[in-house]
MIDOTOR-883560 format. One record per residue (C-alpha): z negated, y, x negated. Coordinates in steps of 0.02 Angstrom, whole numbers, plus 50000, padded with zeros to 5 digits. Each point is the difference from the previous one (the first is absolute). Last residue first. Layout:
BEGIN
<atom><pz>Z</pz><py>Y</py><px>X</px></atom>
...
END
This chain:
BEGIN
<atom><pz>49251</pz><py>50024</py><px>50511</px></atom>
<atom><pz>50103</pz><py>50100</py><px>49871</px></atom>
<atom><pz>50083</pz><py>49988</py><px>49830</px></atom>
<atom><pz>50057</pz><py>50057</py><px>49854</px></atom>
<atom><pz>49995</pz><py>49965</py><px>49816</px></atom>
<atom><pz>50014</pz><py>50112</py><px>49851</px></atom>
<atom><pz>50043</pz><py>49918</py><px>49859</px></atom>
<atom><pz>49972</pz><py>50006</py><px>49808</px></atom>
<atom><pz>50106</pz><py>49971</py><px>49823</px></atom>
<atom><pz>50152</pz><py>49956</py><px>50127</px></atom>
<atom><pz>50136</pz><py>50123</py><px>49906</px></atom>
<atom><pz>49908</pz><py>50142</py><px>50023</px></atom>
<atom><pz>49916</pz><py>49943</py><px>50185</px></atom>
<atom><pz>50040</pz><py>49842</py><px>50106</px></atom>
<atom><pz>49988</pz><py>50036</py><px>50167</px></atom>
<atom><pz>49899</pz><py>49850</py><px>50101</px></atom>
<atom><pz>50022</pz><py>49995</py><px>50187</px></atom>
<atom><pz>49896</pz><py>49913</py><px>50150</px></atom>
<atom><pz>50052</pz><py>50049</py><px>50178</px></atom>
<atom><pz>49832</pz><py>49903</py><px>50049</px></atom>
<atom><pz>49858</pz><py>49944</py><px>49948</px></atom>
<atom><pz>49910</pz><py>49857</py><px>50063</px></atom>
<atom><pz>49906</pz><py>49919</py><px>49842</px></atom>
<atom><pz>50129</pz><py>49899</py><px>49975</px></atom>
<atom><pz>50122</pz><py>50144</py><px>50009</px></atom>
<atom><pz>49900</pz><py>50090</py><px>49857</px></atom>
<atom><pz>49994</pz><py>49841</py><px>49896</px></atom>
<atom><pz>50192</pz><py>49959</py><px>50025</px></atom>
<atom><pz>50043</pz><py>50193</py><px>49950</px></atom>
<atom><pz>49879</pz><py>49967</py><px>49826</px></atom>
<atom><pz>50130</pz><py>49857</py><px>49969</px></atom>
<atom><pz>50133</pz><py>50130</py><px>50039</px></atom>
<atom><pz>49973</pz><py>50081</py><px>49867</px></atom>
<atom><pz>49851</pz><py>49985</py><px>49879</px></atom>
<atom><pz>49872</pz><py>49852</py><px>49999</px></atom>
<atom><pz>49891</pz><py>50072</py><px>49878</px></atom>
<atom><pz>49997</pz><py>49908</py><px>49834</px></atom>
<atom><pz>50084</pz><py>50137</py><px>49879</px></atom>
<atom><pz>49867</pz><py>50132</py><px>50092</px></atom>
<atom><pz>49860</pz><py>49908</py><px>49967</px></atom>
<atom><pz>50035</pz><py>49973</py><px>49799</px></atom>
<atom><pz>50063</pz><py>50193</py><px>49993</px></atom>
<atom><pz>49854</pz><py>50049</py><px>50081</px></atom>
<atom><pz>49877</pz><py>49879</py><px>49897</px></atom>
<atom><pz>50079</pz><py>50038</py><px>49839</px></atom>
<atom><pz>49961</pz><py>50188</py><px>50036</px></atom>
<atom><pz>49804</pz><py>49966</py><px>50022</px></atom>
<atom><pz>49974</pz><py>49866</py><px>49886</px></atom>
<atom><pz>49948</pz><py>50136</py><px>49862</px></atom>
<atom><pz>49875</pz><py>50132</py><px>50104</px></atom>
<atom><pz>49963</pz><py>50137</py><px>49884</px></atom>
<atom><pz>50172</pz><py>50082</py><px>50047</px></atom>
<atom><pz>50155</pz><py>50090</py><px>49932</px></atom>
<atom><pz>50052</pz><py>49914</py><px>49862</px></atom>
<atom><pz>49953</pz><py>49840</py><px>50054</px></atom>
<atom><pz>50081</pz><py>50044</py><px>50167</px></atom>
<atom><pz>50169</pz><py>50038</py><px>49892</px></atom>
<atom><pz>50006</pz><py>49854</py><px>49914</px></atom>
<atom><pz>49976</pz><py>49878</py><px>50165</px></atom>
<atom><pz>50133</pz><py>50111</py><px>50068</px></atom>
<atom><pz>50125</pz><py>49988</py><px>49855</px></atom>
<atom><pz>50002</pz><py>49794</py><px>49978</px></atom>
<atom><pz>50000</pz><py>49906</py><px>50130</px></atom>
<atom><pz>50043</pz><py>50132</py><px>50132</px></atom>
<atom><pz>50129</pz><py>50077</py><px>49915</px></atom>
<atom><pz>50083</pz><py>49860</py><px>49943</px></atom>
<atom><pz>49997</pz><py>49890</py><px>50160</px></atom>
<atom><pz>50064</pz><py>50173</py><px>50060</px></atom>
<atom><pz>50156</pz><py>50017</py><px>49872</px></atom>
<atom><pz>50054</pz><py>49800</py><px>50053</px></atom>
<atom><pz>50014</pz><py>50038</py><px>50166</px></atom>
<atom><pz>50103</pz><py>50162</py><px>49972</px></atom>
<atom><pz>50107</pz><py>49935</py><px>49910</px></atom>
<atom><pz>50043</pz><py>49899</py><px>50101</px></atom>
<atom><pz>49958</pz><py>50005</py><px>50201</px></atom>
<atom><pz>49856</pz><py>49939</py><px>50094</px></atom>
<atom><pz>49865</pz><py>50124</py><px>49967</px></atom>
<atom><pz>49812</pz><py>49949</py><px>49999</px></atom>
<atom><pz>49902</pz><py>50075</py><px>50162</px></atom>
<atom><pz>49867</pz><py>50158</py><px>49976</px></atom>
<atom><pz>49917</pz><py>50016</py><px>50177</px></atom>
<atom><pz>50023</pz><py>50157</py><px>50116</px></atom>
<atom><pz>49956</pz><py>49930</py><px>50167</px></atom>
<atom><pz>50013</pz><py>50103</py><px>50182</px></atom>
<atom><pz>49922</pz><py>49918</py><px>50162</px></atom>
<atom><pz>50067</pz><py>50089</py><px>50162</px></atom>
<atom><pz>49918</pz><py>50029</py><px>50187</px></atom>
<atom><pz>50093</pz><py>49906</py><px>50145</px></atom>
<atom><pz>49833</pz><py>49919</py><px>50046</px></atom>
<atom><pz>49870</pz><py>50106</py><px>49914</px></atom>
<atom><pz>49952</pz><py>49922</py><px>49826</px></atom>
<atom><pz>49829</pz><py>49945</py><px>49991</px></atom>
<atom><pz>50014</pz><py>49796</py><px>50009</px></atom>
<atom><pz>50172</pz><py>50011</py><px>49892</px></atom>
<atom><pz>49900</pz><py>50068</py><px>49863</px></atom>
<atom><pz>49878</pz><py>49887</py><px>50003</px></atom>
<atom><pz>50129</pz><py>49857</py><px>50008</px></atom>
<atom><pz>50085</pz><py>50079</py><px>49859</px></atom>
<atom><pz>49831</pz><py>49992</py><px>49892</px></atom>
<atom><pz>49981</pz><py>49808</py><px>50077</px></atom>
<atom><pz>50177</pz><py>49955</py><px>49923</px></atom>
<atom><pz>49984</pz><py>50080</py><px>49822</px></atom>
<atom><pz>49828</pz><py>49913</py><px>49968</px></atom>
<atom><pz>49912</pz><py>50074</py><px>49858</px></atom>
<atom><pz>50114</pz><py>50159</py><px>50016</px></atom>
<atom><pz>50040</pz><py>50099</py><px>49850</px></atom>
<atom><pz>50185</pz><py>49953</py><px>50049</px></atom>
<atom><pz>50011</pz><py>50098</py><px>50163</px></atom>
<atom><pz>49927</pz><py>50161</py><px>49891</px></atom>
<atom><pz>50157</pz><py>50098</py><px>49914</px></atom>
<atom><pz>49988</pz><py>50102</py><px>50136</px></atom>
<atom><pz>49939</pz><py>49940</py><px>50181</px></atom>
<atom><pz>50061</pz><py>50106</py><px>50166</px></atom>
<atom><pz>49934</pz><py>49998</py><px>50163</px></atom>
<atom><pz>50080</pz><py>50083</py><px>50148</px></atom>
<atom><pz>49923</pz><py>50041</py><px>50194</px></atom>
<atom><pz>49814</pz><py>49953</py><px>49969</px></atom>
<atom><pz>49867</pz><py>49904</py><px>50092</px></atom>
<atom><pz>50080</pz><py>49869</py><px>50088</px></atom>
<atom><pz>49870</pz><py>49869</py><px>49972</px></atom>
<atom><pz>49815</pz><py>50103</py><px>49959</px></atom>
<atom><pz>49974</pz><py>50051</py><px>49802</px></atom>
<atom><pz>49885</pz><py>49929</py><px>49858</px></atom>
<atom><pz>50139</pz><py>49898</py><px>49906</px></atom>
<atom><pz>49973</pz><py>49839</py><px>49934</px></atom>
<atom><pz>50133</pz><py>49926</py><px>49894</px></atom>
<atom><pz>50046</pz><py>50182</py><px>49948</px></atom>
<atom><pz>49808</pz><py>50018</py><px>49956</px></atom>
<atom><pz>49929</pz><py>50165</py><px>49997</px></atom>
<atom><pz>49921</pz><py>50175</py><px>49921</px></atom>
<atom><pz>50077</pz><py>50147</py><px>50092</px></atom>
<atom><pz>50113</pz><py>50180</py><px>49995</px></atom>
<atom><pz>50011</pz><py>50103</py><px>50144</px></atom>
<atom><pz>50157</pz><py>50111</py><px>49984</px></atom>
<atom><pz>50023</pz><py>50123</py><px>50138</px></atom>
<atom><pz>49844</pz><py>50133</py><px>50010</px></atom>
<atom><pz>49969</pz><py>49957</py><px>49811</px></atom>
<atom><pz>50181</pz><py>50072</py><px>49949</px></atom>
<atom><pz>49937</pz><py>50142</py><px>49896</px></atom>
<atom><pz>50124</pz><py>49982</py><px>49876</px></atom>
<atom><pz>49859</pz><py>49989</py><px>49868</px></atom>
<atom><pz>49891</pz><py>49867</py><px>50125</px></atom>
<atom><pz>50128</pz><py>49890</py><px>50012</px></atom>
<atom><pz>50033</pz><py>49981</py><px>49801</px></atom>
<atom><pz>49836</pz><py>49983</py><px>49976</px></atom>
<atom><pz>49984</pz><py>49853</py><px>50134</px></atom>
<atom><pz>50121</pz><py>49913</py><px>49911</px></atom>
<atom><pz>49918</pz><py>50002</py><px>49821</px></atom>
<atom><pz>49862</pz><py>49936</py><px>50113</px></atom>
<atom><pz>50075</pz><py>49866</py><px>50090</px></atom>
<atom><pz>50079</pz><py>49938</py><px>49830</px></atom>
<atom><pz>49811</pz><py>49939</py><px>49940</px></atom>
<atom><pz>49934</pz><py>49972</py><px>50199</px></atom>
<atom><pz>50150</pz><py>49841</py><px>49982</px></atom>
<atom><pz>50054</pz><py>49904</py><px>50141</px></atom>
<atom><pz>50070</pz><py>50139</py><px>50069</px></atom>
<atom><pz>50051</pz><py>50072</py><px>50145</px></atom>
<atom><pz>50089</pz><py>50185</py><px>50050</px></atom>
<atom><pz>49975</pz><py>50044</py><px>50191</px></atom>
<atom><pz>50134</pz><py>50115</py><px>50045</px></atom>
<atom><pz>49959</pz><py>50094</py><px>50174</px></atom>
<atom><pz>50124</pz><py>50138</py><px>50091</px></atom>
<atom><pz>50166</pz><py>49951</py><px>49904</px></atom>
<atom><pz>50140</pz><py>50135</py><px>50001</px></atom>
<atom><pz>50099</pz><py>49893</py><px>49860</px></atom>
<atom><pz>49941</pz><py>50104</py><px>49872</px></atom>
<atom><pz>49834</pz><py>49972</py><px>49983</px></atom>
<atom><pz>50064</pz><py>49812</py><px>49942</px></atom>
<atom><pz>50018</pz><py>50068</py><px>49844</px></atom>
<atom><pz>49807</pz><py>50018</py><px>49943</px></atom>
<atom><pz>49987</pz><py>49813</py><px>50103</px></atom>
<atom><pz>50112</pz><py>49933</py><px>49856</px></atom>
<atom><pz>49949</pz><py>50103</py><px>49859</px></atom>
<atom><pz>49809</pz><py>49945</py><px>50060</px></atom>
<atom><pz>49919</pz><py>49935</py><px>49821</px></atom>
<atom><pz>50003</pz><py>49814</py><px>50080</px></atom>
<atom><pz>50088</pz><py>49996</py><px>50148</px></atom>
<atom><pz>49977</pz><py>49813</py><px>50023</px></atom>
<atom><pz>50004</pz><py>50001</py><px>50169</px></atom>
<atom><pz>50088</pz><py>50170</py><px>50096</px></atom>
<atom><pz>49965</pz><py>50013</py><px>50173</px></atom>
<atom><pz>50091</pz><py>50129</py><px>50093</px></atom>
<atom><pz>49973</pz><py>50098</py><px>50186</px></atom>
<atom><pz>50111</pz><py>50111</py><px>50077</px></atom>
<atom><pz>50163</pz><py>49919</py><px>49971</px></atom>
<atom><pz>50166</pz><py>50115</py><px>50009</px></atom>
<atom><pz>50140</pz><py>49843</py><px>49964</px></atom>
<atom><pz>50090</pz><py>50111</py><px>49898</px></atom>
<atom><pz>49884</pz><py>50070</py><px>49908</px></atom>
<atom><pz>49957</pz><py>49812</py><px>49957</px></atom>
<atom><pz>50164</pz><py>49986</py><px>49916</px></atom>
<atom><pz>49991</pz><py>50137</py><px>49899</px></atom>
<atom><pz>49837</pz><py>49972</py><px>49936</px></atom>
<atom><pz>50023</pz><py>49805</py><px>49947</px></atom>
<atom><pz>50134</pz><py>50077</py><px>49899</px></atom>
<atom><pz>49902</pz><py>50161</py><px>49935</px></atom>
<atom><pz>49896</pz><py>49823</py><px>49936</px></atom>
<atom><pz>50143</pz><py>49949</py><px>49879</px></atom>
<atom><pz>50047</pz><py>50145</py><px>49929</px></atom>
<atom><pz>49819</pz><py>50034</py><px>49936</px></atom>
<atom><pz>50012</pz><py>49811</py><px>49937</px></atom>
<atom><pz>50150</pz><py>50059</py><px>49911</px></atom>
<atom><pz>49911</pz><py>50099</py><px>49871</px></atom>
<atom><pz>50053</pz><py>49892</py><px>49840</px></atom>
<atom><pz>49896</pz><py>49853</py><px>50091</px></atom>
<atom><pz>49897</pz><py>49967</py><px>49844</px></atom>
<atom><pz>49972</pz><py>50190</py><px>49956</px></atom>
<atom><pz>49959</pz><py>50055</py><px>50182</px></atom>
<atom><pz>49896</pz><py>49847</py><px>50030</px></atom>
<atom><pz>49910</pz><py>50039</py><px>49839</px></atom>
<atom><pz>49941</pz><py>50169</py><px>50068</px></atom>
<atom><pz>49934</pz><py>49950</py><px>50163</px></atom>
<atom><pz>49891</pz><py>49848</py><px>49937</px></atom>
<atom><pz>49934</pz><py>50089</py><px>49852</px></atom>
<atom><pz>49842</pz><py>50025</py><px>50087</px></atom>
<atom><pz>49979</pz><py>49854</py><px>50127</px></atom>
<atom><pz>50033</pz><py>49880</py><px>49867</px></atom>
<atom><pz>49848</pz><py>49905</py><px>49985</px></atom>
<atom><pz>49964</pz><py>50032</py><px>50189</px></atom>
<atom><pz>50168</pz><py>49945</py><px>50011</px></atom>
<atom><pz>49949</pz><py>49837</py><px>49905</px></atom>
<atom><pz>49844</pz><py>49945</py><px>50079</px></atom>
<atom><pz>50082</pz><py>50010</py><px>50163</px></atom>
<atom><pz>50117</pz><py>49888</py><px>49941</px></atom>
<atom><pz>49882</pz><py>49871</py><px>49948</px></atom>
<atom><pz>49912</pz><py>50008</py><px>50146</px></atom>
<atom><pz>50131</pz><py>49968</py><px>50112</px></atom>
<atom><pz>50083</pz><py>49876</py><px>49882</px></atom>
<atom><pz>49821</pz><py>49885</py><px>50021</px></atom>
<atom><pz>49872</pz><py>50013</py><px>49851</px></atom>
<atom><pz>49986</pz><py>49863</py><px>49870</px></atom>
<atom><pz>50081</pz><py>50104</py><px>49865</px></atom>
<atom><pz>50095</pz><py>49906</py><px>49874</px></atom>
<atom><pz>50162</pz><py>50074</py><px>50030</px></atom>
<atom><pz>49974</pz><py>50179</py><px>50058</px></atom>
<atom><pz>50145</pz><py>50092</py><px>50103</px></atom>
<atom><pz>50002</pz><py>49831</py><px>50113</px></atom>
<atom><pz>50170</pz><py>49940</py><px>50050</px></atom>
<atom><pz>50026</pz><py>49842</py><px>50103</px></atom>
<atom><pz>50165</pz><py>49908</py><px>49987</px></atom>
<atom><pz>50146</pz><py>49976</py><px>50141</px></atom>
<atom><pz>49939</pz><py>50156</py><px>50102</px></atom>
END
């Protein structure tokens, strides 16, 4: 990233614990504020990621970052034997683990307390891992993709759904906007937790987006790297494969 982002300013703990701080914080509105911040789409988004790991048939999926589960929830649909859903934070974990539980998917979905810098699994442990609106939580982006490149099966697939700042006019200009102003407003609205909303839309305006985020991923060895820019390049889901 160009600048460090920290959801709390004058804290003297480390981004990792900051941000776990704050989706425990917001663990219980979380689900309902994406819908109204995202206008939905963020549903639209993930059946992506689904349809394109159908496709591939994987038996075994890591999701980091799954926060609340909607992701790894989804994912049942791609035929998957094992989805392992991590999470920095046990706050989100257990609005997730609710959720599992009341579509009876416990003998698919196990959902665990970890560090995407430092994850508890063997090398070439699963066959797809996916990371939703999570790569930019990381304390250090680079070692959280090397982790992830460490357990990925060779020829297995790494999905990433990460908001990205739109190119074009107007509709560069409407998201500086949106983000600046409405989202901030609307998390103060909607949650206890103040710096929480100016914190995502601060981390996601300096993530390096595009194919700057490509260049990481290759660096790091990945391969057949691809970014789609989604509704109008507000996120994108990136590809790729060791």
């Amino acid at each position: 990233m160009s600048k460090k982002v920290t959801p709390y300013k004058e804290s003297e703990l480390g981004k990792k614990e900051q941000v776990k701080q704050m989706f425990d914080t917001i663990s219980k509105n979380y689900d309902g504020l994406n819908r109204v911040i995202s206008f939905g789409t963020d549903i639209k988004w993930r059946k992506r990621i689904v349809a394109y790991l159908k496709d591939k048939s994987p038996n075994s999926i890591l999701d980091i970052a799954t926060g609340t589960g909607d992701l790894a929830i989804a994912m049942t649909q791609t035929g998957a034997e094992k989805i392992v859903g991590l999470d920095l934070s046990p706050g989100m974990l257990e609005v997730g683990k609710h959720k599992v539980v009341n579509k009876n998917l416990q003998s698919i979905i196990e959902m665990v307390v970890g560090d995407s810098e430092n994850l508890p699994f063997e090398d070439n442990s699963f066959d797809a891992i996916t990371v939703a609106f999570g790569v930019r939580n990381f304390e250090n982006l680079e070692k959280g993709l090397q982790e992830i490149y460490r357990v990925l099966k060779p020829q297995g697939h790494f999905l990433v759904l990460e908001t990205s700042v739109p190119t074009k006019t107007p509709f560069k200009q409407g998201y500086r906007a949106y983000t600046k102003y409405i989202l901030p407003t609307i998390g103060k609205l909607f949650s206890k937790d103040r710096s929480a909303y100016k914190y995502l839309s601060e981390s996601a305006s300096v993530f390096p987006h595009g194919e700057a985020f490509n260049n990481i991923l290759r660096k790091i060895g990945f391969i057949g790297v691809e970014n789609k820019p989604q509704t109008m390049g507000v996120a994108s889901i990136y590809v790729a494969s060791k």
